[in-house]
C-alpha positions as CSV (number, residue, x, y, z in Angstrom):
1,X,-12.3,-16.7,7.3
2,X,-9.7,-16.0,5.3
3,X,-10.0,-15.7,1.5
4,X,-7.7,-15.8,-2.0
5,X,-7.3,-12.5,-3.8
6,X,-8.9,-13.2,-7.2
7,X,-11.1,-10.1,-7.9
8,X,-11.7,-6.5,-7.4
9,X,-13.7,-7.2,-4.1
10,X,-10.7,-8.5,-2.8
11,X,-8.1,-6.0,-3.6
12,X,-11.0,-3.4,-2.5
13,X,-11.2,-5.2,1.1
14,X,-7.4,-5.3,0.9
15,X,-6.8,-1.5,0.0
16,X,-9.9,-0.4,2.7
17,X,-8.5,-2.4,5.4
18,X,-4.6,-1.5,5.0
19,X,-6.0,2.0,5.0
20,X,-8.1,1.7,7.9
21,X,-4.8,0.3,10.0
22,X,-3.2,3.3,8.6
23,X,-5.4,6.3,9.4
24,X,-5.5,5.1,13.1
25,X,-1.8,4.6,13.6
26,X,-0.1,6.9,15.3
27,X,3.2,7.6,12.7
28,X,1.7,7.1,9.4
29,X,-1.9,8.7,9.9
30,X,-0.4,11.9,10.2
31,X,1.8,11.1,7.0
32,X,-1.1,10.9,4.9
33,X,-3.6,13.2,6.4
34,X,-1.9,15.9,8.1
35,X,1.2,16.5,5.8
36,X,-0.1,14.7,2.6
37,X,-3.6,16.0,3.0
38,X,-4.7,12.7,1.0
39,X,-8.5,13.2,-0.4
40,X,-9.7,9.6,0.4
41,X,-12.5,9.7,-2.0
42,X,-9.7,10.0,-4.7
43,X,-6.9,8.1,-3.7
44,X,-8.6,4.7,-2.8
45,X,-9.9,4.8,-6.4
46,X,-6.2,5.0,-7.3
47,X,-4.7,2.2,-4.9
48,X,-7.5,-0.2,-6.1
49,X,-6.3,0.3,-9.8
50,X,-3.0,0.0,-8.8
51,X,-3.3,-3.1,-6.7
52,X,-5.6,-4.5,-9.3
53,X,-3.0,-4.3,-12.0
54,X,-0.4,-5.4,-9.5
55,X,-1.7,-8.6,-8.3
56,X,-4.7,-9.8,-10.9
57,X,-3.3,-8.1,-14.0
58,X,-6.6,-5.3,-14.5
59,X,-4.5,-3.2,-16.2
60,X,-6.5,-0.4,-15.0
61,X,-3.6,1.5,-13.3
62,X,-1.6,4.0,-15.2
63,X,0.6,6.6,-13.3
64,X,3.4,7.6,-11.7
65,X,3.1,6.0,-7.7
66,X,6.9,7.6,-6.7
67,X,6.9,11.3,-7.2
68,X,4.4,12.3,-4.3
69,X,6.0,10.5,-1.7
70,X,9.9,12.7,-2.5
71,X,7.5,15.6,-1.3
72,X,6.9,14.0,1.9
73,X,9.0,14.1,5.3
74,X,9.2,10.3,5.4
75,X,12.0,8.2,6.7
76,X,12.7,4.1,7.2
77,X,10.9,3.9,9.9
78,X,7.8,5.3,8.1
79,X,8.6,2.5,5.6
80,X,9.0,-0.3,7.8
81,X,5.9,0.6,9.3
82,X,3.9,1.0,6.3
83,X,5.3,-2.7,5.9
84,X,4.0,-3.6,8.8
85,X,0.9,-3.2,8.7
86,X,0.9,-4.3,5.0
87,X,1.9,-7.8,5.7
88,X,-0.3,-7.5,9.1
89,X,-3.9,-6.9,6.7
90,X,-2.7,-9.8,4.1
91,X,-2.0,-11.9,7.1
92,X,-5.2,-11.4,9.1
93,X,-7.8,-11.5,5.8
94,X,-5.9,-13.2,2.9
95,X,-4.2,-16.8,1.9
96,X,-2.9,-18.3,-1.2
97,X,-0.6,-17.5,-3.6
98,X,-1.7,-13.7,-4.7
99,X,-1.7,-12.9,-0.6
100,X,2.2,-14.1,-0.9
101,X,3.0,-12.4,-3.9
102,X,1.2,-8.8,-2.9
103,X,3.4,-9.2,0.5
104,X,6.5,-9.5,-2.1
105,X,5.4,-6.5,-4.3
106,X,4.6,-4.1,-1.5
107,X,8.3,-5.0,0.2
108,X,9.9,-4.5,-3.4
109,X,8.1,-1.4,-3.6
110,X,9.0,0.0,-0.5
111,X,12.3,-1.2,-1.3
112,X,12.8,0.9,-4.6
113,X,11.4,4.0,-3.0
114,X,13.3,4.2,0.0
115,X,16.7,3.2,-2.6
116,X,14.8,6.2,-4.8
117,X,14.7,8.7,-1.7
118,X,18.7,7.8,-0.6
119,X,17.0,5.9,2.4
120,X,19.0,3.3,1.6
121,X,22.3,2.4,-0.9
Protein backbone atom coordinates (compact mmCIF):
# COMPACT_ATOMS: atom_id res chain seq x y z
CA UNK A 1 0.00 0.00 0.00
CA UNK A 2 1.20 3.08 -0.81
CA UNK A 3 1.87 5.81 1.73
CA UNK A 4 2.46 9.94 2.05
CA UNK A 5 5.97 11.04 2.91
CA UNK A 6 5.47 12.82 6.35
CA UNK A 7 8.41 11.49 8.53
CA UNK A 8 11.81 10.24 8.75
CA UNK A 9 10.55 6.55 8.31
CA UNK A 10 9.44 7.60 5.10
CA UNK A 11 12.26 9.34 3.61
CA UNK A 12 14.37 6.35 5.24
CA UNK A 13 12.17 3.69 3.18
CA UNK A 14 12.57 6.21 0.28
CA UNK A 15 16.47 6.58 0.40
CA UNK A 16 16.91 2.42 1.22
CA UNK A 17 14.71 1.56 -1.59
CA UNK A 18 16.10 4.09 -4.42
CA UNK A 19 19.39 2.63 -3.27
CA UNK A 20 18.58 -0.81 -3.38
CA UNK A 21 17.34 -0.19 -7.30
CA UNK A 22 20.62 1.38 -7.65
CA UNK A 23 23.22 -1.10 -6.41
CA UNK A 24 21.55 -3.86 -8.59
CA UNK A 25 21.46 -1.90 -11.80
CA UNK A 26 23.68 -2.58 -14.17
CA UNK A 27 25.13 1.33 -15.10
CA UNK A 28 24.85 3.11 -11.90
CA UNK A 29 25.92 0.24 -9.40
CA UNK A 30 29.22 0.44 -10.66
CA UNK A 31 28.99 4.44 -10.45
CA UNK A 32 28.76 4.29 -6.83
CA UNK A 33 30.54 1.22 -5.77
CA UNK A 34 33.25 0.55 -8.14
CA UNK A 35 34.40 4.07 -9.15
CA UNK A 36 32.92 6.04 -6.19
CA UNK A 37 33.76 3.49 -3.66
CA UNK A 38 30.58 4.85 -1.61
CA UNK A 39 30.78 3.51 2.26
CA UNK A 40 26.97 2.81 2.64
CA UNK A 41 27.06 2.99 6.30
CA UNK A 42 27.96 6.70 5.73
CA UNK A 43 26.33 7.89 2.94
CA UNK A 44 22.73 6.77 3.66
CA UNK A 45 23.05 8.77 6.87
CA UNK A 46 23.80 11.63 4.60
CA UNK A 47 20.86 11.15 1.88
CA UNK A 48 18.37 10.75 4.72
CA UNK A 49 19.40 14.27 6.11
CA UNK A 50 19.32 15.50 2.87
CA UNK A 51 16.03 14.21 1.77
CA UNK A 52 14.63 15.09 5.13
CA UNK A 53 15.45 18.76 4.75
CA UNK A 54 14.40 18.53 1.12
CA UNK A 55 10.96 17.30 1.35
CA UNK A 56 9.70 17.72 5.29
CA UNK A 57 11.87 20.69 6.17
CA UNK A 58 14.34 18.61 9.13
CA UNK A 59 16.93 20.97 8.54
CA UNK A 60 19.32 18.33 9.49
CA UNK A 61 21.25 18.44 6.12
CA UNK A 62 24.16 20.77 5.82
CA UNK A 63 26.81 20.18 2.94
CA UNK A 64 27.89 20.48 -0.27
CA UNK A 65 25.88 17.47 -2.53
CA UNK A 66 27.71 18.68 -6.06
CA UNK A 67 31.42 18.53 -5.73
CA UNK A 68 31.80 14.57 -5.49
CA UNK A 69 29.87 13.84 -8.44
CA UNK A 70 32.58 16.47 -10.91
CA UNK A 71 35.07 13.54 -9.74
CA UNK A 72 33.03 10.94 -11.27
CA UNK A 73 32.97 9.61 -15.02
CA UNK A 74 29.24 10.21 -15.33
CA UNK A 75 27.35 11.22 -18.32
CA UNK A 76 23.31 11.94 -19.28
CA UNK A 77 22.64 8.75 -19.49
CA UNK A 78 23.87 8.10 -15.94
CA UNK A 79 21.44 10.90 -15.08
CA UNK A 80 18.45 9.94 -16.87
CA UNK A 81 18.86 6.79 -15.31
CA UNK A 82 19.39 7.86 -11.86
CA UNK A 83 15.89 9.62 -12.76
CA UNK A 84 14.58 6.67 -13.56
CA UNK A 85 14.64 4.85 -11.05
CA UNK A 86 14.00 7.86 -8.74
CA UNK A 87 10.54 8.48 -10.06
CA UNK A 88 10.25 4.46 -10.39
CA UNK A 89 10.71 4.05 -6.11
CA UNK A 90 8.26 7.18 -5.48
CA UNK A 91 5.90 5.65 -7.88
CA UNK A 92 5.77 2.13 -6.64
CA UNK A 93 5.84 3.10 -2.60
CA UNK A 94 4.68 6.81 -2.28
CA UNK A 95 1.42 9.15 -3.09
CA UNK A 96 0.48 12.63 -2.25
CA UNK A 97 1.71 15.76 -2.54
CA UNK A 98 5.46 15.32 -0.90
CA UNK A 99 5.87 12.02 -3.41
CA UNK A 100 5.10 14.81 -6.34
CA UNK A 101 7.22 17.35 -5.04
CA UNK A 102 10.45 14.89 -4.24
CA UNK A 103 9.89 13.62 -8.08
CA UNK A 104 10.26 17.64 -8.93
CA UNK A 105 13.34 18.20 -6.61
CA UNK A 106 15.35 15.10 -7.65
CA UNK A 107 14.70 16.21 -11.64
CA UNK A 108 15.72 19.90 -10.69
CA UNK A 109 18.66 18.45 -9.11
CA UNK A 110 19.77 16.37 -11.68
CA UNK A 111 19.07 19.20 -13.81
CA UNK A 112 21.56 21.68 -12.14
CA UNK A 113 24.29 19.12 -11.93
CA UNK A 114 24.29 17.87 -15.33
CA UNK A 115 24.05 22.15 -16.47
CA UNK A 116 26.99 22.26 -13.47
CA UNK A 117 29.07 19.34 -15.26
CA UNK A 118 28.57 21.07 -19.14
CA UNK A 119 26.13 17.99 -19.70
CA UNK A 120 23.87 20.29 -20.78
CA UNK A 121 23.60 24.34 -21.84
Amino acid sequence: MKKEIKTMDEIKELVDKFYAHVNADNLLSPVFNDEAKLDWDEHLPKMYKFWGTQLIGTGDYSGRPFPPHTLLNINQTHFARWIELFLKTVDENFTGAVAEIAKEKAKNIATVFQYKLGLIK
